[in-house]
DSSP file (Angstrom, degrees, kcal/mol; ACC not computed):
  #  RESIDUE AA STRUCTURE BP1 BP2  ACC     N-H-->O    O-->H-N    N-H-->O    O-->H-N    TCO  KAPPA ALPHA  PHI   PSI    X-CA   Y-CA   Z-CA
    1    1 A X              0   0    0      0, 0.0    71,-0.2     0, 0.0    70,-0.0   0.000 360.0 360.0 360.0 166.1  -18.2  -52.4   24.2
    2    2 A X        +     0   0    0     69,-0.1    69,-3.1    68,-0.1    70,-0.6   0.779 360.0  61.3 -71.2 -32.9  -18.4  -52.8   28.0
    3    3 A X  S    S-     0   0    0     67,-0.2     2,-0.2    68,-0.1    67,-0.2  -0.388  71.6-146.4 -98.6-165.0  -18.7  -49.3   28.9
    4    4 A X    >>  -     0   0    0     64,-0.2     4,-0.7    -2,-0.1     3,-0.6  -0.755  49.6 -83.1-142.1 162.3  -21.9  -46.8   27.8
    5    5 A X  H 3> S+     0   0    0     -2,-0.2     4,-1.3     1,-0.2    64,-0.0   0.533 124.4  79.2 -61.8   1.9  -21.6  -42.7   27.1
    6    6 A X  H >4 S+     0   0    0      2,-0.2     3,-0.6     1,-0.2     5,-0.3   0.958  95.0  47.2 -73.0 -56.6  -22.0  -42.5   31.4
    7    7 A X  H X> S+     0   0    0     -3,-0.6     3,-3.1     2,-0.2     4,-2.6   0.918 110.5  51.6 -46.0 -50.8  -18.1  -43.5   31.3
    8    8 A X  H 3X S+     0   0    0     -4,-0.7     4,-1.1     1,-0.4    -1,-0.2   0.777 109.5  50.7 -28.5 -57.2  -17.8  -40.7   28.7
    9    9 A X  H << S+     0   0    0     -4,-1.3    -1,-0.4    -3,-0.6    -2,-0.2   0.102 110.5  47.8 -79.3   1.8  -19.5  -38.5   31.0
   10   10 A X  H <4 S+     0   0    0     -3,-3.1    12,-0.2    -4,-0.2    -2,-0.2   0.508  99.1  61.4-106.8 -33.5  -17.5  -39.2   33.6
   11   11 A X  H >< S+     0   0    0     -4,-2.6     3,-0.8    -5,-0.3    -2,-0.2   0.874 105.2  53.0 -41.7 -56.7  -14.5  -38.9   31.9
   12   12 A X  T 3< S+     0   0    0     -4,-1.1    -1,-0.3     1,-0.2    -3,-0.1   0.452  96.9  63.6 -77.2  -4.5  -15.4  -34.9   31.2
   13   13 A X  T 3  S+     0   0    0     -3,-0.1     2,-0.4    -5,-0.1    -1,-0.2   0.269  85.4  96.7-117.0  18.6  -16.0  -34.2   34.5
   14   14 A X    <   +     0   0    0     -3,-0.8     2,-0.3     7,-0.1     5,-0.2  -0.711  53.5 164.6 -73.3 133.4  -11.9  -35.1   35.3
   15   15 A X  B >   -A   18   0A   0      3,-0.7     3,-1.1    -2,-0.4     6,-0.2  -0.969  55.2 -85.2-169.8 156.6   -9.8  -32.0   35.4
   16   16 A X  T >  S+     0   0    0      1,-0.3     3,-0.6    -2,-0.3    -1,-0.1   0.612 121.9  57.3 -46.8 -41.9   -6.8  -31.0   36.3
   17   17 A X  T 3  S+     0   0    0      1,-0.2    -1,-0.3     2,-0.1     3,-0.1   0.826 123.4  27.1 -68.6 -25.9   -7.8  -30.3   40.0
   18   18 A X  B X  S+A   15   0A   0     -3,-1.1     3,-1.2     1,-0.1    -3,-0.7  -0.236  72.8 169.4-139.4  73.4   -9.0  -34.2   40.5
   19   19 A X  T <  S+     0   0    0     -3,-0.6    -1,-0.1     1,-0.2    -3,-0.1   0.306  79.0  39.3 -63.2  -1.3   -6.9  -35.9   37.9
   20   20 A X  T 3> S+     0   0    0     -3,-0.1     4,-3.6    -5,-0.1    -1,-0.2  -0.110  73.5 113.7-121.4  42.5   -7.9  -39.2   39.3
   21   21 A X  H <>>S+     0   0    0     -3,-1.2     4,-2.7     2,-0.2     5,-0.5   0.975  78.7  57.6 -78.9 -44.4  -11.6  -38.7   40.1
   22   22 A X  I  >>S+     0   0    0    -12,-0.2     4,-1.4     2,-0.2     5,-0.9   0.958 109.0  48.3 -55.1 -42.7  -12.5  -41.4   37.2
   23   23 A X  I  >5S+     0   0    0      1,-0.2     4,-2.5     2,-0.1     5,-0.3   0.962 113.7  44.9 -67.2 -47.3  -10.3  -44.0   39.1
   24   24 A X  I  X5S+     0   0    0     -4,-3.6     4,-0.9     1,-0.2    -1,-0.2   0.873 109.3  51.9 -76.9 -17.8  -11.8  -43.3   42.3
   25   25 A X  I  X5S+     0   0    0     -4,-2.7     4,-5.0     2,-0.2     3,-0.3   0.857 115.9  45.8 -66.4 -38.5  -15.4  -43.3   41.1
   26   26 A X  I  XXS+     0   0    0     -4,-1.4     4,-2.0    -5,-0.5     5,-0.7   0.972 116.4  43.8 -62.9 -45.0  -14.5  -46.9   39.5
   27   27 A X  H  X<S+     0   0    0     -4,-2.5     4,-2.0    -5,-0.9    -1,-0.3   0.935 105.5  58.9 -70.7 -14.2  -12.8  -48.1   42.5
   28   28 A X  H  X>S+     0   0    0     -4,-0.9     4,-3.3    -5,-0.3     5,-0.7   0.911 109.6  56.2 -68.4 -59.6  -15.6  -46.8   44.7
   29   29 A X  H  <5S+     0   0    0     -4,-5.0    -1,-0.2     1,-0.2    -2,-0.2   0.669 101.5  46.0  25.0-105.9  -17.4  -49.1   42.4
   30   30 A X  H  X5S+     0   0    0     -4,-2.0     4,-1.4     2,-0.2    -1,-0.2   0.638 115.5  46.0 -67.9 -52.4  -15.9  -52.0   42.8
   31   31 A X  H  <<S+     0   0    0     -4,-2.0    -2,-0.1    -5,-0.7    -3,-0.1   0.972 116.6  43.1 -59.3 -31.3  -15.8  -51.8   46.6
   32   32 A X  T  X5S+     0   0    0     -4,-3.3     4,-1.3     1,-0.3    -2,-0.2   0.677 115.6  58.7 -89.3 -18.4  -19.7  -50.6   47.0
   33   33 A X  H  >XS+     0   0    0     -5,-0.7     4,-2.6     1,-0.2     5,-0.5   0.894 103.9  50.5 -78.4 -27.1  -20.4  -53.8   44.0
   34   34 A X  H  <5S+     0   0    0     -4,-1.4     4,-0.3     1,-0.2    -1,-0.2   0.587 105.5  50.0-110.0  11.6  -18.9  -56.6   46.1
   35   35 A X  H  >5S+     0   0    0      3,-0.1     4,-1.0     2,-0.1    -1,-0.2   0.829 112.3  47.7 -85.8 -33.2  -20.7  -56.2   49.1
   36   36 A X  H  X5S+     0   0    0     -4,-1.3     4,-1.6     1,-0.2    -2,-0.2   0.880 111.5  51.2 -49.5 -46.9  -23.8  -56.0   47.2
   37   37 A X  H  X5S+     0   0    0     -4,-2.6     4,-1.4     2,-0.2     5,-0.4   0.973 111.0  51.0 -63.5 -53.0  -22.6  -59.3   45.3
   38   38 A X  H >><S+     0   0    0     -5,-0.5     3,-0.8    -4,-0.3     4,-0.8   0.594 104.6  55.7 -34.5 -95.9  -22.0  -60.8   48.8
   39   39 A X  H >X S+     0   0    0     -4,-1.0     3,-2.4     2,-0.3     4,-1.9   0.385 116.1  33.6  20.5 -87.0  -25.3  -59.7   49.5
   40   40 A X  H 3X>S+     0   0    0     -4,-1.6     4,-2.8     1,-0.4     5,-0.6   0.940 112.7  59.7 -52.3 -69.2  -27.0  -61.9   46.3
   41   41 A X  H <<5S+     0   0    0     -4,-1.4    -1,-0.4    -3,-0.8    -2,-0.3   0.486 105.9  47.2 -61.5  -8.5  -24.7  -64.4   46.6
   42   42 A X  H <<5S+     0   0    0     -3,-2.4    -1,-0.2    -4,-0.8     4,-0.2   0.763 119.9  41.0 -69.1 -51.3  -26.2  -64.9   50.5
   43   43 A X  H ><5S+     0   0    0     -4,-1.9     3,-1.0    -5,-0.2     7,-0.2   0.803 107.7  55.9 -71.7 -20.0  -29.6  -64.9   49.2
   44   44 A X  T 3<5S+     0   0    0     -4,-2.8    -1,-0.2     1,-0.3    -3,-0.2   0.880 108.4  53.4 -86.3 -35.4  -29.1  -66.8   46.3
   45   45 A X  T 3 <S+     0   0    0     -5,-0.6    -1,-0.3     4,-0.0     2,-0.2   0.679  88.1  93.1 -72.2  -6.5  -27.6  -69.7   48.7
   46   46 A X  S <  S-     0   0    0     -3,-1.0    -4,-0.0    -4,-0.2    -3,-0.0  -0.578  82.0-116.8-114.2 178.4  -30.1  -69.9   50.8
   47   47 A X  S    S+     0   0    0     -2,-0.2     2,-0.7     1,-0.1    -1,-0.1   0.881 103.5  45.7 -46.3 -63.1  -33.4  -72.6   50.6
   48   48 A X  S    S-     0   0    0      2,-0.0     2,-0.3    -3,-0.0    -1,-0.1  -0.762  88.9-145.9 -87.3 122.7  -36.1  -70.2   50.2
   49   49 A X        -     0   0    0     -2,-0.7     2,-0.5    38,-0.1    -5,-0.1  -0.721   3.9-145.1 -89.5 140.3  -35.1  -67.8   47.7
   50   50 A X     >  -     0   0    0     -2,-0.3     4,-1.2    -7,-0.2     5,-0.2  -0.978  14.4-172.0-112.1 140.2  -36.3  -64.8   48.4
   51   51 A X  T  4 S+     0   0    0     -2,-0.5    -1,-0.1     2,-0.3     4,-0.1   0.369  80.3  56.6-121.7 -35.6  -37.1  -63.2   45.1
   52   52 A X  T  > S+     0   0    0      2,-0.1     4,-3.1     1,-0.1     5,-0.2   0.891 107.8  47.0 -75.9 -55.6  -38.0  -59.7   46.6
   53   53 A X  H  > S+     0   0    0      1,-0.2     4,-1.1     2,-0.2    -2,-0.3   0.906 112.4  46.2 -47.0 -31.1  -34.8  -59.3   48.3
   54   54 A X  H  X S+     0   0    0     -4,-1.2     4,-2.2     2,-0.2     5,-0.2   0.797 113.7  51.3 -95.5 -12.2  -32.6  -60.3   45.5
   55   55 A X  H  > S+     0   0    0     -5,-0.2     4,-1.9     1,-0.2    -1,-0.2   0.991 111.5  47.6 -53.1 -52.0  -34.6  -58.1   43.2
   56   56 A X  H  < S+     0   0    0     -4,-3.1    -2,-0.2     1,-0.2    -1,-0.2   0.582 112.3  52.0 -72.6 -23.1  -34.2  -55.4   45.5
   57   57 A X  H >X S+     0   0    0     -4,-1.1     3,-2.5    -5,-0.2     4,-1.9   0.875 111.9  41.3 -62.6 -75.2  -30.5  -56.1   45.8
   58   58 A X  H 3X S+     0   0    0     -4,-2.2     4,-1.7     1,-0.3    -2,-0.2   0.808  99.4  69.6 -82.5   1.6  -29.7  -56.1   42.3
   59   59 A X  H 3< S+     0   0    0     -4,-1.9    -1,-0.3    -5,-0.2    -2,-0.1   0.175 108.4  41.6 -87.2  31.5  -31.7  -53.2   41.6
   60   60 A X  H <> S+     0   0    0     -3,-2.5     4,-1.1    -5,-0.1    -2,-0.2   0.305 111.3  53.6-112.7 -35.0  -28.9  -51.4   43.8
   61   61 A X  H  X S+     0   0    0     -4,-1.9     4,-2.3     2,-0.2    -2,-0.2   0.756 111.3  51.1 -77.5 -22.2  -26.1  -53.3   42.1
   62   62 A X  H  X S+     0   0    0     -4,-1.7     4,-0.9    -5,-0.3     5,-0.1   0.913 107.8  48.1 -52.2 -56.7  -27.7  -52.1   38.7
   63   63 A X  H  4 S+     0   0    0      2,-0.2     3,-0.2     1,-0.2    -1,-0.2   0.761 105.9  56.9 -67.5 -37.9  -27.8  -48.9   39.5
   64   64 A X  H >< S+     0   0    0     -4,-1.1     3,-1.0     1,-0.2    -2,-0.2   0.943 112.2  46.6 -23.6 -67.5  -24.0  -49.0   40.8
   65   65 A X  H ><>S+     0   0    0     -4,-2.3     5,-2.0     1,-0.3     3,-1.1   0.662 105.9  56.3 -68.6 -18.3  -23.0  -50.2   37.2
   66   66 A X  T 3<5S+     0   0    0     -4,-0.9    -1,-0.3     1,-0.2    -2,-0.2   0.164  99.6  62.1 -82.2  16.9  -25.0  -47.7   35.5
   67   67 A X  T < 5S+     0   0    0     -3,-1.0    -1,-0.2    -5,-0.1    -2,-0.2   0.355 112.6  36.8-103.5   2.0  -23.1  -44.9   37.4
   68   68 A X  T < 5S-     0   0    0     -3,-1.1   -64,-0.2     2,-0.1    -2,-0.2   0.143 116.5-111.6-147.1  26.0  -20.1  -45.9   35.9
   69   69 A X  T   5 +     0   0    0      1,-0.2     2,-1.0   -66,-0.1    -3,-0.2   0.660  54.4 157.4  71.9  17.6  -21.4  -47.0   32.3
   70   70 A X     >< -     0   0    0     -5,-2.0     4,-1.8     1,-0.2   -67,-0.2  -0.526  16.4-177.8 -76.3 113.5  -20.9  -51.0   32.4
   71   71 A X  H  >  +     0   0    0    -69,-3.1     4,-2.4    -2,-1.0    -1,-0.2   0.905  68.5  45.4 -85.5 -54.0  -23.0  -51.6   30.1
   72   72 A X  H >> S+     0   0    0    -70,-0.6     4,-1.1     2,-0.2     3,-0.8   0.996 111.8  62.2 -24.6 -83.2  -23.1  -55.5   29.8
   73   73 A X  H >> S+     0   0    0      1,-0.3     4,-1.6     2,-0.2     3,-0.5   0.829 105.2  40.9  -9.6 -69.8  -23.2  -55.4   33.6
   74   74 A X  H 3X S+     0   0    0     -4,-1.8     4,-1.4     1,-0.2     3,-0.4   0.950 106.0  65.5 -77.9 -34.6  -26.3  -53.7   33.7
   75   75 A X  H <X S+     0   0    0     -4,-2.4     4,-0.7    -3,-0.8    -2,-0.2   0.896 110.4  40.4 -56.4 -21.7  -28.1  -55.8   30.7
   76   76 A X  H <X S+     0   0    0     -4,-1.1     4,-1.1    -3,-0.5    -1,-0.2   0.607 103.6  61.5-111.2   5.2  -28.0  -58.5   32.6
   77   77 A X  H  X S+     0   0    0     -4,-1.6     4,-0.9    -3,-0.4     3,-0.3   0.758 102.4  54.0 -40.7 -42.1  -28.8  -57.1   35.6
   78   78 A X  H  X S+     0   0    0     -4,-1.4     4,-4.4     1,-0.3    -2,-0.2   0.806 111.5  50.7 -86.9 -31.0  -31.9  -56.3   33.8
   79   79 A X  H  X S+     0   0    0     -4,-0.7     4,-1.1    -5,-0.3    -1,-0.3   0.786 106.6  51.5 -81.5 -25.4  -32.0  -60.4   33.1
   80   80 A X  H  X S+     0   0    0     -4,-1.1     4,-1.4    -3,-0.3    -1,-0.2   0.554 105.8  51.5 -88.6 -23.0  -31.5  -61.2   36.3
   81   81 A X  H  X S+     0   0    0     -4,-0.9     4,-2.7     2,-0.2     3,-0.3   0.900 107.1  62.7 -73.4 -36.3  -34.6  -58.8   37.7
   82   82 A X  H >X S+     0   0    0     -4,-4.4     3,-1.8     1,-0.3     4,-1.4   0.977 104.9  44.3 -58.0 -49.1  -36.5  -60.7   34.9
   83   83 A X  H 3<>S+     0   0    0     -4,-1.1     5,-1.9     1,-0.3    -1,-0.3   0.725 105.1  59.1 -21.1 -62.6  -36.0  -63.9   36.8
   84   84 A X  H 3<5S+     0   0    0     -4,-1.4    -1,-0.3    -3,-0.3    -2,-0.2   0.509 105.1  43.6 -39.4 -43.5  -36.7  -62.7   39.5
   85   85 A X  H <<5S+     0   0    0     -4,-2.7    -2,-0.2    -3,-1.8    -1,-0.1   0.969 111.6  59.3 -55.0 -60.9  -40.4  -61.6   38.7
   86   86 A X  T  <5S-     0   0    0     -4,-1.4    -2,-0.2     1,-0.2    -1,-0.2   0.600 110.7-130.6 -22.9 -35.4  -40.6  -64.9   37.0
   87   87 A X  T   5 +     0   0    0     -5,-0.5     2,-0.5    -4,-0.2    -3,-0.3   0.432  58.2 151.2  88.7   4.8  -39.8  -66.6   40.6
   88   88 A X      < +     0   0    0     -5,-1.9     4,-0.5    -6,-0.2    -1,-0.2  -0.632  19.8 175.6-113.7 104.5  -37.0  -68.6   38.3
   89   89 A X  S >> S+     0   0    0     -2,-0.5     4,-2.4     2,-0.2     3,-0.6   0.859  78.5  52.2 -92.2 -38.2  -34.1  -69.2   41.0
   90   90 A X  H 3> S+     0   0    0      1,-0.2     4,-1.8     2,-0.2     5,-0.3   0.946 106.4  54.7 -74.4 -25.5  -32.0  -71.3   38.6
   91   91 A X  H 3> S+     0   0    0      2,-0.2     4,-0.5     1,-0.1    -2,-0.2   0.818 109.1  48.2 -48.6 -35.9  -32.2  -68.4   36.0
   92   92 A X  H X> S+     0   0    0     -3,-0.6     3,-1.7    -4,-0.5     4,-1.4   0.913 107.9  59.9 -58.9 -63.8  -30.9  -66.1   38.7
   93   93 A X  H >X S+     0   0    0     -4,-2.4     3,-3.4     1,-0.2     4,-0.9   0.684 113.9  29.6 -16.0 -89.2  -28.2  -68.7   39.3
   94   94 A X  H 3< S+     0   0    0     -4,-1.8    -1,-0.2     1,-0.4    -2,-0.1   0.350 122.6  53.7 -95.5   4.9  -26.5  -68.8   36.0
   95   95 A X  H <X S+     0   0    0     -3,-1.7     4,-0.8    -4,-0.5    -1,-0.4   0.459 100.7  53.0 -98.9   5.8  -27.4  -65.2   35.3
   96   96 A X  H <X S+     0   0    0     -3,-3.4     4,-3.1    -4,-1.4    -2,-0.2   0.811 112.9  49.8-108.9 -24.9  -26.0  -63.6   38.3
   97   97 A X  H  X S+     0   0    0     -4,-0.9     4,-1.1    -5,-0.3    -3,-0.1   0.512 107.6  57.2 -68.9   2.9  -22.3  -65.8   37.2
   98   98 A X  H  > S+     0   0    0     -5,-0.3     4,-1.8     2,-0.1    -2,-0.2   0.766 108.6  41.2 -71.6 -91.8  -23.0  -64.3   34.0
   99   99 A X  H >X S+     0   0    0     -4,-0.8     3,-3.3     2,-0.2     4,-1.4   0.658 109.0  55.6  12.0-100.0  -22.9  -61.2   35.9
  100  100 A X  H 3X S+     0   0    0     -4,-3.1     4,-3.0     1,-0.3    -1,-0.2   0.864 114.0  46.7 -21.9 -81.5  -19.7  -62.0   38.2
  101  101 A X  H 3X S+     0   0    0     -4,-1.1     4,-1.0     2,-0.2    -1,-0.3   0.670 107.6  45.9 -50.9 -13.0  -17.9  -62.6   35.0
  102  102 A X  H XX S+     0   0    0     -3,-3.3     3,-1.5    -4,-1.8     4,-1.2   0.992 118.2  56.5 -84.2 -60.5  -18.8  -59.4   32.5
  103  103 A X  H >X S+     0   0    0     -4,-1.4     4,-2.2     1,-0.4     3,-0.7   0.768 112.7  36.0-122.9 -75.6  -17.9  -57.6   36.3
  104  104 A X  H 3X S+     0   0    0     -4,-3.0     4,-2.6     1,-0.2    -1,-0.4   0.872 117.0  50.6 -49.2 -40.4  -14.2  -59.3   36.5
  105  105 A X  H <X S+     0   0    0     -3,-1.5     4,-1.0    -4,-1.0    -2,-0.3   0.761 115.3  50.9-106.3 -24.8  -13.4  -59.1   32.4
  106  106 A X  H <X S+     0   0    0     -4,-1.2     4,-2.8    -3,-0.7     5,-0.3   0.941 104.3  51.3 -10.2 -86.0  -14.5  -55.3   33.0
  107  107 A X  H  < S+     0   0    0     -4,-2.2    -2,-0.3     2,-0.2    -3,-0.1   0.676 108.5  49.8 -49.2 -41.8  -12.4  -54.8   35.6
  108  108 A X  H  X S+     0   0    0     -4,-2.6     4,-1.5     3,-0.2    -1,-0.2   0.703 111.9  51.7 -19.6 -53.7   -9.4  -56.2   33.5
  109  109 A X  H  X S+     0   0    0     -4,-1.0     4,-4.1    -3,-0.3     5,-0.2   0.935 115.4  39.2 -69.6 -52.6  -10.5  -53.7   30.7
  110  110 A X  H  X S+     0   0    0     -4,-2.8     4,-1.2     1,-0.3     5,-0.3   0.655 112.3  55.4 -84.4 -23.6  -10.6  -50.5   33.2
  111  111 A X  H  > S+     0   0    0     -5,-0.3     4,-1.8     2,-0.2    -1,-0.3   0.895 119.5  38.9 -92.2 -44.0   -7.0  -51.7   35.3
  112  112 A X  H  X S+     0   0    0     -4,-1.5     4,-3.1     1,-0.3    -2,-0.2   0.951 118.8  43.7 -76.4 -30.6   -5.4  -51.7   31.3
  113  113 A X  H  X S+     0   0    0     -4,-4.1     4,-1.3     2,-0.2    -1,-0.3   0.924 118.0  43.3 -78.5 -26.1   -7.2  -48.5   30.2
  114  114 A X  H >X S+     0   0    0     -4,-1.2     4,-3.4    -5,-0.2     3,-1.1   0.985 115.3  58.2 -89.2 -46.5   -6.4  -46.5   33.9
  115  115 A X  H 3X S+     0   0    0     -4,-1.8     4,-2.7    -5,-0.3    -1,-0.2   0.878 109.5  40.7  -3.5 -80.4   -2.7  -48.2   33.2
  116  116 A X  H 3X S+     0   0    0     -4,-3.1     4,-3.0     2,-0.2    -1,-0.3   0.791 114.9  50.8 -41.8 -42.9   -2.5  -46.5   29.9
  117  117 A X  H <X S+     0   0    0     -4,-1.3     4,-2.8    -3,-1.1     5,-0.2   0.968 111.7  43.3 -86.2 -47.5   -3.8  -43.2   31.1
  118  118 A X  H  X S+     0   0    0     -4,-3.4     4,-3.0     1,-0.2    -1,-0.2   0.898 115.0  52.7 -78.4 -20.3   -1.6  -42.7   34.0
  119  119 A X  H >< S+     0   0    0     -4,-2.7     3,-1.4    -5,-0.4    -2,-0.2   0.994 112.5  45.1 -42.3 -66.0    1.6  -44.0   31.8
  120  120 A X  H >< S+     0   0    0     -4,-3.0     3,-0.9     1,-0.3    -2,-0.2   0.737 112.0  55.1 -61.6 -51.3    0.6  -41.4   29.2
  121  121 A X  H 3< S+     0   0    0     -4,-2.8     2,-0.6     1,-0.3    -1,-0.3   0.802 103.4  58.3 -15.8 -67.5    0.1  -38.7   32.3
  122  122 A X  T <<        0   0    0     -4,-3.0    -1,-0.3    -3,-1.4    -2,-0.2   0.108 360.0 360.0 -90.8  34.2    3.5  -39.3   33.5
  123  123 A X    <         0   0    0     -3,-0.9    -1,-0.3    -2,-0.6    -2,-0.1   0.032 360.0 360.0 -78.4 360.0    5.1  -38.4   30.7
């Protein structure tokens, strides 16, 4: 699956007093993930890659997705730091649109499942 037992865990700490605290952590997310992907997507464009920064960058966007269980997300996070030791700037390339996409097709999954939830809710 896309998410990890952190979703799980976030999931139990929803309750009746903040019946949408899992949507706002996810959207919180989402906002605090695309500046960071700006961010990559700065470094990545320019001549001399630097290789610390974008480590140091996605080891902030990693840690984002593992607050909110994406589990994909963050394996290739973990593939994109390897690169990054390596010095291997087109391996960042076509791992960080790896990236971008598990991120979107995610984000799909989590707008049907909060969909569902808040139908069932308003019932």
């Amino acid at each position: 699956g896309y998410l990890d037992e952190q979703f799980i865990q976030l999931e139990e700490l929803q309750d009746d007093d903040n019946p949408n605290f899992v949507e706002e952590v996810v959207n919180s997310y989402y906002s605090d993930s695309a500046r960071l992907i700006r961010n990559i997507d700065q470094a990545l464009a320019r001549c001399a890659t630097d290789f610390d920064k974008l480590d140091d960058y996605m080891h902030q966007f990693k840690g984002s997705c593992s607050s909110i269980g994406a589990k994909k997300v963050v394996d290739e996070c973990a593939q994109f730091r390897e690169h990054c030791a390596a010095r291997n700037a087109e391996g960042c390339i076509k791992t960080f649109e790896i990236i971008k996409h598990e991120r979107a097709l995610l984000r799909k999954e989590l707008e049907a499942y909060f969909q569902l939830v808040n139908s069932a809710g308003a019932m």
